[in-house]
C-alpha positions in Angstrom: 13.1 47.5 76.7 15.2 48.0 73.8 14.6 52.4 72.1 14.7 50.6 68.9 11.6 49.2 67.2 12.1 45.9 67.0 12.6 45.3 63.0 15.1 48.1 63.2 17.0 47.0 66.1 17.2 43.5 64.5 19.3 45.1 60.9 21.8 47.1 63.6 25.1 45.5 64.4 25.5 44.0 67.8 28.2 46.7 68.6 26.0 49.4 67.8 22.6 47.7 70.1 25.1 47.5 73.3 26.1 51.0 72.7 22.7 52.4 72.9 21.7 50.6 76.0 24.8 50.5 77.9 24.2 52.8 80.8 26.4 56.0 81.4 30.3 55.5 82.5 30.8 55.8 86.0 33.1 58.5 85.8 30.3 61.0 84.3 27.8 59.8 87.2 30.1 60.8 89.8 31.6 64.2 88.0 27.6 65.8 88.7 28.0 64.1 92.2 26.1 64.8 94.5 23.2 65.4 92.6 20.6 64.2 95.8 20.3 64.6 99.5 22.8 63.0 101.5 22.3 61.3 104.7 24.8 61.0 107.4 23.8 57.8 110.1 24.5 58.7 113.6 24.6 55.5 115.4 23.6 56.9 118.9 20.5 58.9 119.6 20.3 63.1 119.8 21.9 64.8 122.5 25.8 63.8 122.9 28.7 64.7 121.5 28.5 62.9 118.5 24.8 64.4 117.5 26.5 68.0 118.2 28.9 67.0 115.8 27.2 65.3 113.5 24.8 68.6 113.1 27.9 70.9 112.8 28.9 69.3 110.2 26.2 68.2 108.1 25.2 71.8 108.3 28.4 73.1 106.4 28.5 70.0 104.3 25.5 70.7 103.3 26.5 74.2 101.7 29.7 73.5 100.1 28.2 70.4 98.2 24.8 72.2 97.0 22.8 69.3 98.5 21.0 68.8 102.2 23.3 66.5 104.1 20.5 64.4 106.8 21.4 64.1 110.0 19.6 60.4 110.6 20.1 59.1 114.2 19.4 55.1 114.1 20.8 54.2 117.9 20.5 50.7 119.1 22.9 47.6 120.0 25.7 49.6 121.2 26.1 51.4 117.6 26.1 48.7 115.7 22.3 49.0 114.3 23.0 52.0 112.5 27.2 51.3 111.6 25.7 47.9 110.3 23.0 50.2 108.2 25.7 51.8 106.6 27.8 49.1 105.8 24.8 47.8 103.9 24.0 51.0 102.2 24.9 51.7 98.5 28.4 52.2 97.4 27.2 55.3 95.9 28.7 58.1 98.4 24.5 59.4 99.4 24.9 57.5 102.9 27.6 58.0 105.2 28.4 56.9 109.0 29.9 58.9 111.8 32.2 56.7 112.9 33.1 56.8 116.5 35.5 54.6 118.8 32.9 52.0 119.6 31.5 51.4 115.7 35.5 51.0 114.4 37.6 50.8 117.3 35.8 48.9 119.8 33.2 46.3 118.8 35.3 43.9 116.8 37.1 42.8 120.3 33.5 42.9 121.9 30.8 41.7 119.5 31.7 38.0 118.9 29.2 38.5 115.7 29.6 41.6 114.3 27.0 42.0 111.5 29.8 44.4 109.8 33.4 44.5 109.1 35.2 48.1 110.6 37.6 47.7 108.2 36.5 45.6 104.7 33.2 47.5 105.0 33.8 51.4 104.6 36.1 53.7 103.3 37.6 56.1 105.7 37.2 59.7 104.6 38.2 62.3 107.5 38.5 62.3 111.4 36.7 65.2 112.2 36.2 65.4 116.3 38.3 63.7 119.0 36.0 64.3 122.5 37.4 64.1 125.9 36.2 62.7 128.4 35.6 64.0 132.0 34.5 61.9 135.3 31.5 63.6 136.9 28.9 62.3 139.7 25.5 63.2 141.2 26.3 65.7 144.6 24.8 63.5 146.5 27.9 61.2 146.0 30.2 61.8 149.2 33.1 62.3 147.0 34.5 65.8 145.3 37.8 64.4 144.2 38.5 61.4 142.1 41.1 60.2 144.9 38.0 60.8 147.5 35.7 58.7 144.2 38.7 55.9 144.7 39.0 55.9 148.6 34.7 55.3 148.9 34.8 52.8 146.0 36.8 50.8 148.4 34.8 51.4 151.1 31.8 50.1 149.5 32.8 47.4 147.3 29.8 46.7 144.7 27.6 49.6 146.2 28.4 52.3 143.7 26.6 52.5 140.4 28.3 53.7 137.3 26.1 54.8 133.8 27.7 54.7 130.4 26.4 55.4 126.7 26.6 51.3 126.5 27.8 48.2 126.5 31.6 49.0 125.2 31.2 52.2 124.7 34.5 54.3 125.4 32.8 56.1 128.8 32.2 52.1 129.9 35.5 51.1 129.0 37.0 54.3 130.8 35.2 53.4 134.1 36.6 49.9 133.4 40.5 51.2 133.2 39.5 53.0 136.2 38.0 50.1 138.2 41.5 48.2 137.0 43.8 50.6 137.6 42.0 51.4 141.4 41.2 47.7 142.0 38.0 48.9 142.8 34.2 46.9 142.4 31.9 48.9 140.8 28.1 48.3 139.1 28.1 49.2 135.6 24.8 50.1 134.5 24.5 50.6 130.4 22.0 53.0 128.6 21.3 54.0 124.6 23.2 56.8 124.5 24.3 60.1 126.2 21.2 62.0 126.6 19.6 58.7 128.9 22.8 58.2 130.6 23.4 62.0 131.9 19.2 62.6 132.7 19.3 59.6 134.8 22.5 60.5 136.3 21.1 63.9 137.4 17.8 62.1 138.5 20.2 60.0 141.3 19.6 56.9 139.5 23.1 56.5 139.5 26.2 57.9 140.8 28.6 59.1 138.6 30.0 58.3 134.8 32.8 59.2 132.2 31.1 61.3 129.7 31.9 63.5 127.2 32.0 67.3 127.9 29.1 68.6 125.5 26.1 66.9 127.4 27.6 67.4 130.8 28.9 71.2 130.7 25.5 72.9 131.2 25.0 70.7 134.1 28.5 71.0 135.7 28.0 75.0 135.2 24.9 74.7 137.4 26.1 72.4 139.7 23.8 69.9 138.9 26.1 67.4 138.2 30.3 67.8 139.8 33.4 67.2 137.9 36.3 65.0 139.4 38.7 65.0 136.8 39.4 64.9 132.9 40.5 61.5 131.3 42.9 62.9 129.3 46.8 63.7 128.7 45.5 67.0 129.5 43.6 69.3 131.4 40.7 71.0 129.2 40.5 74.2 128.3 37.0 74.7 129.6 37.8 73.6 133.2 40.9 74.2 133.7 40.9 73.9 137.3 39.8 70.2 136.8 42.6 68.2 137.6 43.3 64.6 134.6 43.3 61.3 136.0 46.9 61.2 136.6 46.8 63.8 138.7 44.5 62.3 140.7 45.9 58.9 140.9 44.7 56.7 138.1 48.1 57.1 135.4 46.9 55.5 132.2 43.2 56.3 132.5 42.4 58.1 129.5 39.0 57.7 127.4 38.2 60.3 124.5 35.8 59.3 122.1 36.4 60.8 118.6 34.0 61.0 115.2 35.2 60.5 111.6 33.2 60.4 108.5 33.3 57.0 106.1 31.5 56.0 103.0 30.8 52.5 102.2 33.3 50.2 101.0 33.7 50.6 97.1 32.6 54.2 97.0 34.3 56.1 94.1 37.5 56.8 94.6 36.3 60.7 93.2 33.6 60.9 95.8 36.3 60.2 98.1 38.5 62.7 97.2 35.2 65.3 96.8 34.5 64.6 100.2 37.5 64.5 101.9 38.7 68.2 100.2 35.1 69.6 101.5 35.5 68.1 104.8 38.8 69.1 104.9 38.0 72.9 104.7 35.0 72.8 106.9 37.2 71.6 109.4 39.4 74.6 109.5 36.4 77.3 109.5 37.0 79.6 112.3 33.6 80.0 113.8 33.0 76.2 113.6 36.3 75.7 115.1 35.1 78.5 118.0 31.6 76.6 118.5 33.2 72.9 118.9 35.9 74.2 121.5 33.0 75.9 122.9 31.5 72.3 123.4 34.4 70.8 124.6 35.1 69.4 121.1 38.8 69.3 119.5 38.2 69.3 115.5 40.2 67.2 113.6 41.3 66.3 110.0 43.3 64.2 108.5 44.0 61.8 105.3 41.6 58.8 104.4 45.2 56.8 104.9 45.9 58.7 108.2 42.5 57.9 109.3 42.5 54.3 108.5 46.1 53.8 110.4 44.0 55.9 113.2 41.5 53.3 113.5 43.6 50.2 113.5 45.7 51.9 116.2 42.5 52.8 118.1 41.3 49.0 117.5 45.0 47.5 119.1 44.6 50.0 122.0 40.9 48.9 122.9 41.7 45.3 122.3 44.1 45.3 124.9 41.4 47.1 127.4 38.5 44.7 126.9 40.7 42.1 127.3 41.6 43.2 130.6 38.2 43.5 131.6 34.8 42.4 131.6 33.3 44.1 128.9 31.6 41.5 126.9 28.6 41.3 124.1 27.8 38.0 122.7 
């Protein structure tokens, strides 16, 4: 509806008309970003590493832009229900993804139909977590050592059961390197995330997994659950006396999963640079630094162009992975 009265609107030049109804440049809409809640889409359910870090952050976000930052958890399909929620969100910089290695690294060599596109789809903001991972089994497993893991595995060919956050998820594919690597026959057996994967685990319903550290310290602290080794170039920090996957025979077996923050594709290139500068100085905060490495976390931060050449490296590695194994979703 026109804020003229309609004789009056009628005698103004056509010049004048648009000018009154033509809605407020872009640029001043996003110089008072954000001026609503955000929401940040988890795409894996509460409990992992990715929650942790997803609730780290958004809690500091949250201060230094003046708005609540929602932590919204939408798990499902091997992360693609709530990355393909995103991707289909507003291009307005109030809904973001934590992206992980399965979401932007992983699914487009897995999913033959991929409701989204890693890449066309979002805008790459900030790595913010890369998160080891670490091979631990039930104790009732006769096996203390990932040599002595190896050595049973062959023993009882298609006996052992293995648990994973999912279908493709980078735990699965890390049990897959392993099985490769080895030339060992195990049973994967797939769950919706890290909390159902590690409470059936310490139930016995299965015997062991590649995890994250996060949901699996506590339990490693109590003994509930026994470490065998770390998946990565390193030993961590935390357990030092855990010994990587090199060490204990597997060379080349190394999972980490890792977290960035993306907007949707078309997303101001000023929210983009807002965000990234915010993100960018949460992610060099002492204390948070402190509580991640606590958690078994390694915080990151790097460019939007560092982070997108970070996830088409990530996407060559995996590529190469699933297509030595038998990872498939159709």
């Amino acid at each position: 509806m026109s804020i003229f009265p309609v004789k009056f609107a009628a005698a103004l030049p056509s010049a004048v008309l648009l000018f009154a109804v033509a809605p407020a440049p872009a640029s001043s809409q996003t110089e008072s970003y954000p001026t609503r809640p955000l929401r940040l889409i988890v795409p894996l359910p509460p409990g992992g590493g990715a929650d942790l870090v997803a609730r780290m952050v958004a809690e500091r976000l949250s201060k230094t832009v003046g708005q609540q930052v929602l932590v919204d958890n939408r798990a499902g399909g091997g992360t693609v229900i709530g990355a393909d929620l995103a991707a289909k969100s507003a291009p307005d910089g109030y809904t973001l993804l934590l992206g992980t290695a399965t979401t932007h690294a992983i699914n487009s060599s897995l999913v033959k139909k991929l409701p989204y596109d890693p890449i066309r789809d979002f805008a790459p903001i900030s790595l913010v977590a890369v998160l080891p991972q670490i091979v631990v089994a039930h104790p009732s497993l006769p096996a203390n050592t990932l040599p002595e893991l190896i050595a049973l595995a062959r023993q009882r060919p298609g006996e052992i059961l293995f648990a994973s956050t999912g279908n493709g998820s980078a735990n699965h594919l890390g049990a897959e390197m392993l099985k490769s690597v080895a030339k060992i026959n195990m049973v994967h057996v797939p769950y919706k995330g890290a909390g159902p994967s590690v409470t059936d685990l310490l139930a016995g319903q299965t015997q062991f997994m590649f995890t994250t550290i996060p949901p699996a310290l506590p339990h490693v602290k109590s003994n509930r659950l026994k470490a065998l080794a770390v998946a990565h170039s390193k030993r961590s920090a935390l357990l030092p006396q855990l010994p990587t996957t090199a060490e204990g025979g597997a060379p080349g077996v190394e999972a980490s999963s890792w977290n960035g923050i993306l907007a949707r594709a078309g997303t101001a290139q000023t929210i983009i640079t807002r965000l990234h500068t915010e993100l960018s100085a949460i992610m060099t905060q002492p204390e948070l630094r402190d509580r991640l490495a606590a958690a078994g976390v390694e915080p990151m931060s790097n460019t939007p162009d560092e982070f997108a050449k970070y996830i088409a490296s990530e996407t060559a590695r995996y590529a190469k992975i699933i297509a030595s194994s038998s990872a498939r979703i159709d």
